[in-house]
C-alpha positions in Angstrom: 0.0 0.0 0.0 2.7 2.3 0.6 4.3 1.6 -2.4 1.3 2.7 -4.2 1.0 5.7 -2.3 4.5 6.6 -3.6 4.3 6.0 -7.0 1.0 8.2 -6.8 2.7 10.8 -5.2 5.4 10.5 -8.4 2.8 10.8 -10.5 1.7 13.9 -9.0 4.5 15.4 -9.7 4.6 14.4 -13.0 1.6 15.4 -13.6 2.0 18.9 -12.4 5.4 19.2 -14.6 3.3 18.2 -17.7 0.9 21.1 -17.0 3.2 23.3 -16.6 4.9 22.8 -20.0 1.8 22.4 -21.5 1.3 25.7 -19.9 4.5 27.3 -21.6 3.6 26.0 -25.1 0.3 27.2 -24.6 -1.6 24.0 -24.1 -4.0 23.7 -21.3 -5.3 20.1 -20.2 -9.4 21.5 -20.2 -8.5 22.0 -23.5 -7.3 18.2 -24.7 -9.9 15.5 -25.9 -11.8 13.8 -23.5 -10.7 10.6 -25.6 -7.0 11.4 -24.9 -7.4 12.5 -21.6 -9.3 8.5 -21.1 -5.9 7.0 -23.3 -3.4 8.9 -21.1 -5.6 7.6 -18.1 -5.3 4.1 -19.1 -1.4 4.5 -19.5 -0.7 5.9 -16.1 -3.0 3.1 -14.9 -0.9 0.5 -16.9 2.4 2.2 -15.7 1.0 1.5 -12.3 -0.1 -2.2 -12.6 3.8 -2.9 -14.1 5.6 -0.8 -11.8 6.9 1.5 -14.6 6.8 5.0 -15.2 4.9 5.1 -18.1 6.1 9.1 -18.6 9.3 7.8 -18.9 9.9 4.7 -20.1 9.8 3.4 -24.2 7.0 1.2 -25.4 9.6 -1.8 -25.7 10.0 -1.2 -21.6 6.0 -1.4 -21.2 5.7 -4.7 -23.5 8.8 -6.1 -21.3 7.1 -5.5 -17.9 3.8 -7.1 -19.6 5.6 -9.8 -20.5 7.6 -10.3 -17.0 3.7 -9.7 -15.5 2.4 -13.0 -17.7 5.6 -15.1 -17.0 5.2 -14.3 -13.1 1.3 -14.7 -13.4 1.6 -18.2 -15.4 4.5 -19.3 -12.5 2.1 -18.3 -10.3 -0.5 -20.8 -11.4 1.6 -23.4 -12.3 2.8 -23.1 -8.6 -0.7 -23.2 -7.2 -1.7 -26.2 -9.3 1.3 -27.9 -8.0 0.4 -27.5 -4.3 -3.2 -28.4 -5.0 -1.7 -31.4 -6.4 0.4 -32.3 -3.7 -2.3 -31.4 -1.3 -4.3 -34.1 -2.8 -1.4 -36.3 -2.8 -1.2 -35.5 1.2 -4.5 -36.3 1.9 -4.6 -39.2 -0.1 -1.9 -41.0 1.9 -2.6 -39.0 5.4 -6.4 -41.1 4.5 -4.2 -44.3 3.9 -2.5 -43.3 7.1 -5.6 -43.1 9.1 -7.3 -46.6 7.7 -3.7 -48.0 8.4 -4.3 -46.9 12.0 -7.3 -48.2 12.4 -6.4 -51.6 11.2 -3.2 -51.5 13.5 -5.6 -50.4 16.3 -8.6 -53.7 15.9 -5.7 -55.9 15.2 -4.8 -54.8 18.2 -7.6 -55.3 20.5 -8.0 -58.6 18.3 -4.7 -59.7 19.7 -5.9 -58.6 23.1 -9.5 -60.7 22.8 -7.0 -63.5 21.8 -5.1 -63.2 24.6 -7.5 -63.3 26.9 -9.3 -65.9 25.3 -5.7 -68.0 26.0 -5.1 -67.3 29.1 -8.8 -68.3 30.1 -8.0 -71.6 28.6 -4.5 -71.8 29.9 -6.1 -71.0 33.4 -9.0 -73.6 32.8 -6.7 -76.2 31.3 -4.5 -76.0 34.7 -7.4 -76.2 36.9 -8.1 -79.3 34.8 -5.2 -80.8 35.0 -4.4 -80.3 38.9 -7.9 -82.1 38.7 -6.8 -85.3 37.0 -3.7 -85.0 39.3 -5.7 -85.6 42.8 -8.2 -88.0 41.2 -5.1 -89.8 39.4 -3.6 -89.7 43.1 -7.3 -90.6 44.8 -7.6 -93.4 41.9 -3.9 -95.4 42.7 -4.8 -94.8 46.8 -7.6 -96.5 45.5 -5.9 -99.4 43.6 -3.4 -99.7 46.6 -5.7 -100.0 49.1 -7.7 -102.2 47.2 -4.6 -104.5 46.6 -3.5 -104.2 49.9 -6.9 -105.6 50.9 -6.5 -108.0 48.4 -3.3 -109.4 49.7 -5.2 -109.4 53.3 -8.0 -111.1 52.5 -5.5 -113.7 50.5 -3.4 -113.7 53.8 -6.3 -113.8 56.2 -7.7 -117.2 53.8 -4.5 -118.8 53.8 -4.2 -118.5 57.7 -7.3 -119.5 58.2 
């Protein structure tokens, strides 16, 4: 904004130089076309837009700055189309990231179900098996008292 204010101020001064040769030759700026007045407008304007000083520069210094204008204009766009594209690009893989995550995350409380679900049946298998131990154990008390009593009843017979 300031830099527009100083190249108005420029023009100002310009402006009042040009009257006042027009002045001396006799020329005053009531008196010039209404259609020039509108051309001369549009230059100054133009002069502004390129950053030139339209008063004192040649046409082949106007076309340039045009030209540098387009070139940075088409840069421009080319730029933004690149970053839309790698935007999409970003959110294309920060989606894959997320469905990734979430995968990772019920394989993970899959792993955990799992888990559990083993050490249940470790747990339950143990209880079995300390089970079978005691009736394994009650079983051959069994069998050995039940051949000791054998052997007693066979002794008592034969010493009877």
């Amino acid at each position: 904004m300031a830099a527009q204010q100083q190249m108005i101020e420029v023009y100002k001064q310009h402006e009042a130089k040009l009257e006042n040769k027009l002045h001396k030759v006799g020329l005053d700026p009531a008196s010039l076309e209404p259609n020039l007045i509108q051309r001369l407008d549009e230059i100054a304007e133009l002069g502004m837009v390129l950053g030139v000083d339209p008063l004192d520069t040649t046409v082949f210094d106007i076309a340039k700055a045009m030209s540098d204008q387009i070139d940075t204009e088409h840069d421009l766009k080319y730029q933004s189309h690149e970053l839309q594209t790698l935007q999409t690009s970003l959110e294309e893989q920060l989606s894959c990231m997320n469905n990734l995550k979430m995968q990772l995350e019920e394989t993970q409380r899959n792993q955990a179900l799992q888990q559990d679900t083993i050490d249940d049946k470790i747990s339950e298998w143990t209880r079995g098996i300390k089970h079978l131990q005691a009736k394994t154990e009650e079983y051959l008390s069994r069998s050995t008292c039940s051949q000791v009593c054998s052997h007693l009843t066979l002794l008592t017979e034969a010493y009877s």
